[in-house]
Every structure is written in structure tokens, then in C-alpha cells.
N, CA and C atoms as a LAMMPS dump frame, in Angstrom:
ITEM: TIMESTEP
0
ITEM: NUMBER OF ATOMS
453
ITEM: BOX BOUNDS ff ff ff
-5.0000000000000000e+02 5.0000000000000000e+02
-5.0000000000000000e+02 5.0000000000000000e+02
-5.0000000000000000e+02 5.0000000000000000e+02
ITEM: ATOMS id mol type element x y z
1 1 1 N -19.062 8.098 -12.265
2 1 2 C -18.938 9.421 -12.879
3 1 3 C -19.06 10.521 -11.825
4 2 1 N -18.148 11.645 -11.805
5 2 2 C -18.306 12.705 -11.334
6 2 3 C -18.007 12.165 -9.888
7 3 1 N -16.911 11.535 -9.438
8 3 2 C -16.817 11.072 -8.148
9 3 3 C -15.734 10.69 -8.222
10 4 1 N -14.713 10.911 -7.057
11 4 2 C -13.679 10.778 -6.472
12 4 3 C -13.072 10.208 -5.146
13 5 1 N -12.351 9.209 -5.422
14 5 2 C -11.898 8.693 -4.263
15 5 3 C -10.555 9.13 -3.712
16 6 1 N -10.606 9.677 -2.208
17 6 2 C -9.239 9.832 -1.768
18 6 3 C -9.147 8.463 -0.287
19 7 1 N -7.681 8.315 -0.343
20 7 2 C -6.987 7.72 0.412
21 7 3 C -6.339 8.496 1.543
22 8 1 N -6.387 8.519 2.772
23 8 2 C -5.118 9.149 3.589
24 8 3 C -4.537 8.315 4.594
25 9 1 N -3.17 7.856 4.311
26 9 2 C -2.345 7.167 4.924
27 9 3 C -1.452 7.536 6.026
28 10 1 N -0.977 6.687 6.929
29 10 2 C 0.08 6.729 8.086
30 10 3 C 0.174 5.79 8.694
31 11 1 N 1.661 6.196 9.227
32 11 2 C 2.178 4.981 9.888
33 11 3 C 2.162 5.249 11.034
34 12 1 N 2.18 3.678 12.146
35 12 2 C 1.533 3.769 13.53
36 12 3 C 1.954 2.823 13.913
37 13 1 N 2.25 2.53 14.784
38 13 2 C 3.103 1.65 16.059
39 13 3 C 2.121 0.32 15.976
40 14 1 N 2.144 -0.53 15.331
41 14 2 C 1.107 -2.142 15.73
42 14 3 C 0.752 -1.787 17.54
43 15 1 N 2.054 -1.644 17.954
44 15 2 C 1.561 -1.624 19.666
45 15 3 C 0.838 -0.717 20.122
46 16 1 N 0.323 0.161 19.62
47 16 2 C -0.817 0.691 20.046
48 16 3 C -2.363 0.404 19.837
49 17 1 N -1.949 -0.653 19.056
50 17 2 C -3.382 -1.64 18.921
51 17 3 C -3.213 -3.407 19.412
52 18 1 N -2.206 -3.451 19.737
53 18 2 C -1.663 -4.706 20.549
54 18 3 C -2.749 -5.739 21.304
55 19 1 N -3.317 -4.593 21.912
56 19 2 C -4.097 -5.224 23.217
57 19 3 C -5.895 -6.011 22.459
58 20 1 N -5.796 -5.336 21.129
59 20 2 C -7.17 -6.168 20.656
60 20 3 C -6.125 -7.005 19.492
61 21 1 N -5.216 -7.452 19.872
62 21 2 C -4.421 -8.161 18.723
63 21 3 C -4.337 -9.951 18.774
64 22 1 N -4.78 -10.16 20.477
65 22 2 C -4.863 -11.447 20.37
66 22 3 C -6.416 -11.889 19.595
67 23 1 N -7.244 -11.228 18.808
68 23 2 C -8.812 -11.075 18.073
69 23 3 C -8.065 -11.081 16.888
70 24 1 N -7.013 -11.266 16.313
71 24 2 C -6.769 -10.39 14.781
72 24 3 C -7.785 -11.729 13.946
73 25 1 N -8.221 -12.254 13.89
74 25 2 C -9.217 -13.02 13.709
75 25 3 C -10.657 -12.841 13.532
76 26 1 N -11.003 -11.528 14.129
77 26 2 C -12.075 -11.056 14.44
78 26 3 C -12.392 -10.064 13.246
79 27 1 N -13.484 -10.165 12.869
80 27 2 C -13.679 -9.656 11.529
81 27 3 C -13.483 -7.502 11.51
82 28 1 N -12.884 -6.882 11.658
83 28 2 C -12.741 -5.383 11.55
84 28 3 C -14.251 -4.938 11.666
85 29 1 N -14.494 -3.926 12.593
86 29 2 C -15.586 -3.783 13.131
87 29 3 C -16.84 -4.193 14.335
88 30 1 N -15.855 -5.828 14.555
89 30 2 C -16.698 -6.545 15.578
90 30 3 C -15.323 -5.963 17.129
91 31 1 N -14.885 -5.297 17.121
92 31 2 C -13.973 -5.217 17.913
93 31 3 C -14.584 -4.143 19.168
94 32 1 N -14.253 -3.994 20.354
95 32 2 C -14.277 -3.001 21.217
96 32 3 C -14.527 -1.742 20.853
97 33 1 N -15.006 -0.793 21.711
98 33 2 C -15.752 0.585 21.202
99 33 3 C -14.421 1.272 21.768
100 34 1 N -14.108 0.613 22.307
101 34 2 C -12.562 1.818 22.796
102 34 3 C -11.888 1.82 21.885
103 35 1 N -11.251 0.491 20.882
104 35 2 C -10.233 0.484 19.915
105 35 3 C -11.076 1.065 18.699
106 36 1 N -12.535 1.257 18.496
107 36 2 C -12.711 1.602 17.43
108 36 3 C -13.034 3.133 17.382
109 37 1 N -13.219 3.531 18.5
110 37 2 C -13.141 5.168 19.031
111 37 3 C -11.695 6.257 18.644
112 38 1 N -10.332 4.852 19.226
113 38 2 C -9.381 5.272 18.756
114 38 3 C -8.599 5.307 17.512
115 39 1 N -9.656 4.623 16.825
116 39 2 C -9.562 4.862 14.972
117 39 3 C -10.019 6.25 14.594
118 40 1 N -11.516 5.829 15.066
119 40 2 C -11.956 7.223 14.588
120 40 3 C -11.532 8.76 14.941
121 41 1 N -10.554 8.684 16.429
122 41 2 C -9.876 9.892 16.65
123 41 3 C -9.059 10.233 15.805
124 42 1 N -7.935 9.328 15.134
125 42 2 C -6.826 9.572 14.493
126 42 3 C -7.354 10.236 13.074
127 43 1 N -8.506 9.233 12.753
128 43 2 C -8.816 9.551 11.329
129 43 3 C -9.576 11.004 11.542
130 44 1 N -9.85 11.419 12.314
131 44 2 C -10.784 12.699 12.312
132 44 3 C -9.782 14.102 13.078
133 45 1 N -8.325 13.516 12.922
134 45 2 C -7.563 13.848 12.708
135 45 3 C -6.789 14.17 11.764
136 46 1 N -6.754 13.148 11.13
137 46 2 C -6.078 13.402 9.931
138 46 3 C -6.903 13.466 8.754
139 47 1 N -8.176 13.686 8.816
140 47 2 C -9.304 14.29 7.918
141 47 3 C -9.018 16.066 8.075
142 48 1 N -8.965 16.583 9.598
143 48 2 C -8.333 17.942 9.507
144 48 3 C -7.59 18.391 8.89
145 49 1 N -6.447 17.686 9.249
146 49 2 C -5.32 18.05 8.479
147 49 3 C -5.061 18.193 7.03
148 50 1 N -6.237 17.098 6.338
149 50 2 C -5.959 17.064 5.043
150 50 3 C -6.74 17.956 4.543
151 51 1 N -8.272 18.216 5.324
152 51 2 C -9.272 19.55 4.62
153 51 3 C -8.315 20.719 4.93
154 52 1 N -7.509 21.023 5.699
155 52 2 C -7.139 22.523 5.813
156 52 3 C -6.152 22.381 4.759
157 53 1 N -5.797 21.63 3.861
158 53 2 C -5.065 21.796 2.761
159 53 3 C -5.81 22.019 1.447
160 54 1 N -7.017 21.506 1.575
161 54 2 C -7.716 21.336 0.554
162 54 3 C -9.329 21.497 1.223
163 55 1 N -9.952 22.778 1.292
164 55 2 C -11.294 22.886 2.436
165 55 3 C -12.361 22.729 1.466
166 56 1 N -12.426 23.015 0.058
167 56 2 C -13.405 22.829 -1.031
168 56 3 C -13.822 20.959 -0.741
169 57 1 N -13.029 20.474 -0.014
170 57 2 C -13.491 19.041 0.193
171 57 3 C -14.603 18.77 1.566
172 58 1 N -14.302 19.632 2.419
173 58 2 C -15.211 19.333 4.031
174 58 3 C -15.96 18.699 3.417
175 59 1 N -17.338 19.128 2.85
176 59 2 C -18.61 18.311 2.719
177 59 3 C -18.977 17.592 1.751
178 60 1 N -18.216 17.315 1.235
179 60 2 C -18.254 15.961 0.203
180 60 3 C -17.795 14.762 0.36
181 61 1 N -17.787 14.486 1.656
182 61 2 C -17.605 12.978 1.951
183 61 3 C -18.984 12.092 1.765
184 62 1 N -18.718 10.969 1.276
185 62 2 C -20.078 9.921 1.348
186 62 3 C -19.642 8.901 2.091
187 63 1 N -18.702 8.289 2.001
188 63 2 C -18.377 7.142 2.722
189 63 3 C -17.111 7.443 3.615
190 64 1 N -16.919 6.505 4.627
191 64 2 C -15.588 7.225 5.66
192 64 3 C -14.989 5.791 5.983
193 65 1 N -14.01 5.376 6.135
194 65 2 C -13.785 3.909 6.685
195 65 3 C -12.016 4.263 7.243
196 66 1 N -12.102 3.853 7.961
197 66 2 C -10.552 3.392 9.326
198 66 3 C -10.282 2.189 9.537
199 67 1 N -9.192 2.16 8.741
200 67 2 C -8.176 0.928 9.038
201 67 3 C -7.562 0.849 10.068
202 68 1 N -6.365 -0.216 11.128
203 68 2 C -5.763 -0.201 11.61
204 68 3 C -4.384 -1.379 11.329
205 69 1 N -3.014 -1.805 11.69
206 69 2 C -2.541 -2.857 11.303
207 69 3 C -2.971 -3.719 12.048
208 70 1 N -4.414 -4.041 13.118
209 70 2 C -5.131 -5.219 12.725
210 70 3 C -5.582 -5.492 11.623
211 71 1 N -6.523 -4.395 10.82
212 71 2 C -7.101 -4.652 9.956
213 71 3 C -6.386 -5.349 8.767
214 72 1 N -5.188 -4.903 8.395
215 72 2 C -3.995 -5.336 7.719
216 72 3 C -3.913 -7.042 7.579
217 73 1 N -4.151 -7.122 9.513
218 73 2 C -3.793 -8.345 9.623
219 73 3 C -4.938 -9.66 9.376
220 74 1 N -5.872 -8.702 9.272
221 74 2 C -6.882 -9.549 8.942
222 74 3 C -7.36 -9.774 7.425
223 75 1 N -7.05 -8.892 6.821
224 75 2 C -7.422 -9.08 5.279
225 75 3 C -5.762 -8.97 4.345
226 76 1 N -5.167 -9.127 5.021
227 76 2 C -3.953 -9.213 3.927
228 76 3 C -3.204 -10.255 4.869
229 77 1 N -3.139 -10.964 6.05
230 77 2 C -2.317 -11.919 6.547
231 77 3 C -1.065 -11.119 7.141
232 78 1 N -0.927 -9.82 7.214
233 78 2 C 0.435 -9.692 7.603
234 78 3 C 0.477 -9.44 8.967
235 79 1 N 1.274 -10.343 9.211
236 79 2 C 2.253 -10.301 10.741
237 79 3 C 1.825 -9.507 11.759
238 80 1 N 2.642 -8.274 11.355
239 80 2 C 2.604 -7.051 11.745
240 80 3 C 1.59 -5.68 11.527
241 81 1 N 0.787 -6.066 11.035
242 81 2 C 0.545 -5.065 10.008
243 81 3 C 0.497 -4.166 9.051
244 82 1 N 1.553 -4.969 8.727
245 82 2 C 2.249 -4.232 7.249
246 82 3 C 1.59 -3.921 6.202
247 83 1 N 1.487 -3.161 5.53
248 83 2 C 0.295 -2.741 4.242
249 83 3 C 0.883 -2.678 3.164
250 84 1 N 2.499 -2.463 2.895
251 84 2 C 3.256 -2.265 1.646
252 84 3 C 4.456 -3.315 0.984
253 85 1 N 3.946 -4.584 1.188
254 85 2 C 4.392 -5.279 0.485
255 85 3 C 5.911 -5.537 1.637
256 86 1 N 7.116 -5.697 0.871
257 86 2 C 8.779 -6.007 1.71
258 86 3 C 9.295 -4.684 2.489
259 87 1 N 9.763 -5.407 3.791
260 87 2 C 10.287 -4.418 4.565
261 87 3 C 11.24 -3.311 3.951
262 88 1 N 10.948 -1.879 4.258
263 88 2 C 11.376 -1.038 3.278
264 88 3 C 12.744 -0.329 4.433
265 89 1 N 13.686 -1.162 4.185
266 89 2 C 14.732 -0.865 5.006
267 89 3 C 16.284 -1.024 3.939
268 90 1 N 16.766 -0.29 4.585
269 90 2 C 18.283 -0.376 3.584
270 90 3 C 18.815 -2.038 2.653
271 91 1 N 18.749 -2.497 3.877
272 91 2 C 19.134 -4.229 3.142
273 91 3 C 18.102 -4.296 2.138
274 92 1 N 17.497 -4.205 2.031
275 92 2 C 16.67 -4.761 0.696
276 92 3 C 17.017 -4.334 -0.563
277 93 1 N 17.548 -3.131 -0.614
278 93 2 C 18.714 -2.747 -1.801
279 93 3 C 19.764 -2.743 -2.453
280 94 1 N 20.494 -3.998 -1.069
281 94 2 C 21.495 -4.384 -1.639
282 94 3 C 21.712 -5.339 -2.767
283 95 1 N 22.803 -5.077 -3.246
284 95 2 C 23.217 -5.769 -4.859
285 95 3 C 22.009 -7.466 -4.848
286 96 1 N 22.655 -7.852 -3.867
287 96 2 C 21.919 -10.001 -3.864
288 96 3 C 20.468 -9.667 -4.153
289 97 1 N 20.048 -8.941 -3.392
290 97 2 C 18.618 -8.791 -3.1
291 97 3 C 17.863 -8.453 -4.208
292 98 1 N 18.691 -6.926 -4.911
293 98 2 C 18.137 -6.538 -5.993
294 98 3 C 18.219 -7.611 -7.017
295 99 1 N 19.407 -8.908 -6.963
296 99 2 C 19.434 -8.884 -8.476
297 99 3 C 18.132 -10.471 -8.106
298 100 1 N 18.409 -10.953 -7.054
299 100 2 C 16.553 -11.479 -6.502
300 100 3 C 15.849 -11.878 -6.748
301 101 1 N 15.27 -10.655 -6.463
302 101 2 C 14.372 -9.801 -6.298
303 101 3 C 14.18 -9.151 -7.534
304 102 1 N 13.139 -9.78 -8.955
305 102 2 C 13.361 -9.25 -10.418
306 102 3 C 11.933 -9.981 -10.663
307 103 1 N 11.538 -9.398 -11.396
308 103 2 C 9.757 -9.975 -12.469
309 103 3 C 10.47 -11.415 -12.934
310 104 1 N 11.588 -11.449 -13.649
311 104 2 C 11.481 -13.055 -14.071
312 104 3 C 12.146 -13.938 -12.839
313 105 1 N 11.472 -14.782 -12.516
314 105 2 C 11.437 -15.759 -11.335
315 105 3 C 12.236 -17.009 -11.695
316 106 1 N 11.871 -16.88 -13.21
317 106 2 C 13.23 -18.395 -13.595
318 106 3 C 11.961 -19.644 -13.295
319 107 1 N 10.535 -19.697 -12.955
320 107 2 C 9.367 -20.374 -12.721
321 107 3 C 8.79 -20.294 -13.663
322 108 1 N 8.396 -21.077 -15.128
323 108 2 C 8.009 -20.915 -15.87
324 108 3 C 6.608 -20.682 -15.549
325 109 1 N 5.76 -19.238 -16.031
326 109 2 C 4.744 -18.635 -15.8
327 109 3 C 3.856 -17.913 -14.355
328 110 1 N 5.656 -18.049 -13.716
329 110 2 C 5.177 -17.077 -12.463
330 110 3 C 6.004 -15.747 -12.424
331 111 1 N 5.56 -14.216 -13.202
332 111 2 C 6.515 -13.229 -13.144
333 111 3 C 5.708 -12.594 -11.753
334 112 1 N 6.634 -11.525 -11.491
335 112 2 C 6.652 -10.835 -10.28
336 112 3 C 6.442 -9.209 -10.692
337 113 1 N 5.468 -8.651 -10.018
338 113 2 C 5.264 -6.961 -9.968
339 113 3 C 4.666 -6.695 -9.11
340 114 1 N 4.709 -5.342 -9.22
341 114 2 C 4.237 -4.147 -7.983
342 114 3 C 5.594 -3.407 -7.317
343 115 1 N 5.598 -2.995 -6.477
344 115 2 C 6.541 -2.148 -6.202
345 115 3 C 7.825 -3.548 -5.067
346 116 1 N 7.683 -4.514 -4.831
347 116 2 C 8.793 -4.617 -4.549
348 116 3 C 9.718 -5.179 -5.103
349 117 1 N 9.565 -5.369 -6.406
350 117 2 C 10.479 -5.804 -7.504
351 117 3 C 11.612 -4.734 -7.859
352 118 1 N 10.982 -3.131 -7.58
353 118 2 C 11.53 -2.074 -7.462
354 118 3 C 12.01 -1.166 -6.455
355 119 1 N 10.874 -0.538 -6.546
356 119 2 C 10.671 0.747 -4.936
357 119 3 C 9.595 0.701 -4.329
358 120 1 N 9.987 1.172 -3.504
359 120 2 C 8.465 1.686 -2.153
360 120 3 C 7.063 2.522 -3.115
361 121 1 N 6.346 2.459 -2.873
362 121 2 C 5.551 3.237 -3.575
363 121 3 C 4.928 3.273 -4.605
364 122 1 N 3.887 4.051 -5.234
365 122 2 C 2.926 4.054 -6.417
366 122 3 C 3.949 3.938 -7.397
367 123 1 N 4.935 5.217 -7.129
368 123 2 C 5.699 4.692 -8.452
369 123 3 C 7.062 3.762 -8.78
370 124 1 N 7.255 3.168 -7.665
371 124 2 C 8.047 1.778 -7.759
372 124 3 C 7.164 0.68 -8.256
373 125 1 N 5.601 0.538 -7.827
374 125 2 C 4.975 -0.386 -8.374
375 125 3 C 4.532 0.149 -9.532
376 126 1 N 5.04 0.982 -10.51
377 126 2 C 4.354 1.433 -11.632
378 126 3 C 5.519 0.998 -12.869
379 127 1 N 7.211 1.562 -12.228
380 127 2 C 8.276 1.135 -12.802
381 127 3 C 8.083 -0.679 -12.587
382 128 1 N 7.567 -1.585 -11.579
383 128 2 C 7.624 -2.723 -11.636
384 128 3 C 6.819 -3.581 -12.443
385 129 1 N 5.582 -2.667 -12.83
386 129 2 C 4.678 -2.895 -13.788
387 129 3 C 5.203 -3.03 -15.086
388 130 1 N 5.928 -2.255 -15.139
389 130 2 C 6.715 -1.889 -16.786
390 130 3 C 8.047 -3.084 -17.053
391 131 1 N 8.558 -3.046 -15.893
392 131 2 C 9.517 -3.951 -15.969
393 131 3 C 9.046 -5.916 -16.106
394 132 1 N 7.751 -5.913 -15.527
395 132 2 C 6.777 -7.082 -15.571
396 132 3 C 6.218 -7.193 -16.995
397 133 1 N 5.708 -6.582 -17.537
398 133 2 C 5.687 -6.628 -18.781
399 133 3 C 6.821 -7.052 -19.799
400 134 1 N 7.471 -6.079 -19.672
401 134 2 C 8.716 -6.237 -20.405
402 134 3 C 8.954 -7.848 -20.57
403 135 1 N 8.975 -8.445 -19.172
404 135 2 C 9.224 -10.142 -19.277
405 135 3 C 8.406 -10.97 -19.955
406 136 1 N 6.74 -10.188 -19.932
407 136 2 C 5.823 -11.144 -20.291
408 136 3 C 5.56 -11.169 -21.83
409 137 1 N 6.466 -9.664 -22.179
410 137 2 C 6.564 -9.66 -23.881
411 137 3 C 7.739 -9.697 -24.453
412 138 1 N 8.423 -9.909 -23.188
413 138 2 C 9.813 -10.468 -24.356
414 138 3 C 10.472 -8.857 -25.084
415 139 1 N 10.019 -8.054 -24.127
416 139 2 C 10.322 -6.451 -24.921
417 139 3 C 10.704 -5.41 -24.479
418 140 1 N 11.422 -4.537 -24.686
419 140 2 C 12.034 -3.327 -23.619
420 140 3 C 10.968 -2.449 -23.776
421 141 1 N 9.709 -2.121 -22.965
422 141 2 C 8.522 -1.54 -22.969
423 141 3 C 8.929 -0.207 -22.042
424 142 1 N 9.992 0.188 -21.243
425 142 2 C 10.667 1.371 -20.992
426 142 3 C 11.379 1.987 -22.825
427 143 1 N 12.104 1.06 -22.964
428 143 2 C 12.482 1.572 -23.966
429 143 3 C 11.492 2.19 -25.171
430 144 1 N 10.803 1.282 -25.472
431 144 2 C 9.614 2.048 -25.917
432 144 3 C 9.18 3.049 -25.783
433 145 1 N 8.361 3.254 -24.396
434 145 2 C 7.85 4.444 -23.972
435 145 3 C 8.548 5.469 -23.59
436 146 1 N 9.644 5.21 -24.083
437 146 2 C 10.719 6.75 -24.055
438 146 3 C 10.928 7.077 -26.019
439 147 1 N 10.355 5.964 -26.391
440 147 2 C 10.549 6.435 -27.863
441 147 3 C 9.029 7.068 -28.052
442 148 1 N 8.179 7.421 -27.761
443 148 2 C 6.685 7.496 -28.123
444 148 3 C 6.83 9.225 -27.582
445 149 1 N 6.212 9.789 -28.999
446 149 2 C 6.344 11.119 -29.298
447 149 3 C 5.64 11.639 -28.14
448 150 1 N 5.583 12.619 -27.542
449 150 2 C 4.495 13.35 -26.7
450 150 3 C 4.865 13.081 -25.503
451 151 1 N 5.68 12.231 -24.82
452 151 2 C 5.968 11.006 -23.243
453 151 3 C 6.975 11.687 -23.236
């Protein structure tokens, strides 16, 4: 109650964290004071940037935490450090891919959601949510929620 969580995101070159990358093994936090110095620069960077948009926030932080795409690589397995699911590049939209690439899998009781069933983003994984459903009820649940008074 009475508490709010913000997120602030960006994207960043894996190779600038390269050099503590043969550790991606190493639990986030047990790493070098240099690579974790250069977390905390960026983020106390881009903590600026985001209070001078919004300054009623400066002193209400309680907790602070910095990721990097090690960290990525250590609690989500990815490669690279990828954080958003399928490479978000033109080919992935093409016709094969899209038709895919869909919540029903044709695997009896394995459907598919989140955003890369759709689009990049909160609200590709929100349309993929809807479209995941839809499979798991057998129901046009867009269609629906375009019939529901007030929406």
C-alpha cells in the first residue's frame, strides 16, 4: 500500500561488459568493483534524467538495483543479454514467421504468450495475452472486449 515501483530501461552494447563475461556464472554482485561502479554510473545517470522529468520523486527511493546483460545472462540464460524475449528485427514479421509464431502451438496443452506471439513491448505482450486466452477458451475475447460498454 501506498508504494510504487518504477523501472528504467536501456539498451547497451553486451561489449561493454564483455570483459567480466567469461564469470556470467557468477552470481550478480560477486563481480569486480570496476564493472559494478560502471553500473552504478549509468544508473545514476539515468536516475537524473528521469528525476528532472519527474523531481517530486528525488527522495523517495527505498531500494535501487542495476542490472547489466550479464545479469540477463545469468538469471534468464540469454546468450547475449537479451531481456525481451525474440530478436526484434524486421524478419520476424514476416508472413512464415507470423503465421508461426501464434498462442496455438498445435501441442496439445502448450499455448504461447507474452509479447512475442505479437509485438515488442508491454503492449504486444498484453494483445498476446488476449490472443492466448482466446485459445485457452475457445473464444474471441478481443471481440468481446470491444463489445463491453464503457472499453
Amino acid at each position: 500500500p501506498n508504494k510504487t515501483t518504477c523501472e528504467l530501461l536501456t539498451m547497451l552494447p553486451i561489449e561493454w561488459f564483455q570483459q567480466w563475461g567469461d564469470h556470467a556464472e557468477q552470481k550478480p554482485g560477486s563481480r569486480s568493483a570496476l564493472y559494478e561502479n560502471i553500473k552504478t554510473v549509468i544508473a545514476e545517470k539515468m536516475w537524473a534524467q528521469f528525476v528532472s522529468q519527474f523531481p517530486q520523486l528525488h527522495d523517495k527511493v527505498e531500494y535501487f538495483s542495476v542490472g547489466s546483460g550479464l545479469t540477463n545472462q545469468f538469471y534468464y540464460a540469454a546468450p547475449h543479454g537479451e531481456m525481451y524475449g525474440l530478436d526484434h528485427k524486421v524478419g520476424r514479421f514476416q508472413p512464415r514467421n507470423v503465421i508461426e509464431l501464434r498462442p496455438n502451438t498445435g501441442i496439445p496443452g502448450l499455448v504461447l504468450t507474452g509479447q512475442d506471439v505479437y509485438a515488442c513491448g508491454v503492449c504486444g505482450a498484453l494483445v498476446g495475452a488476449i490472443l492466448a486466452t482466446s485459445v485457452v477458451l475457445n473464444t474471441d475475447i478481443h471481440g468481446l472486449l470491444k463489445t463491453q460498454p464503457g472499453r
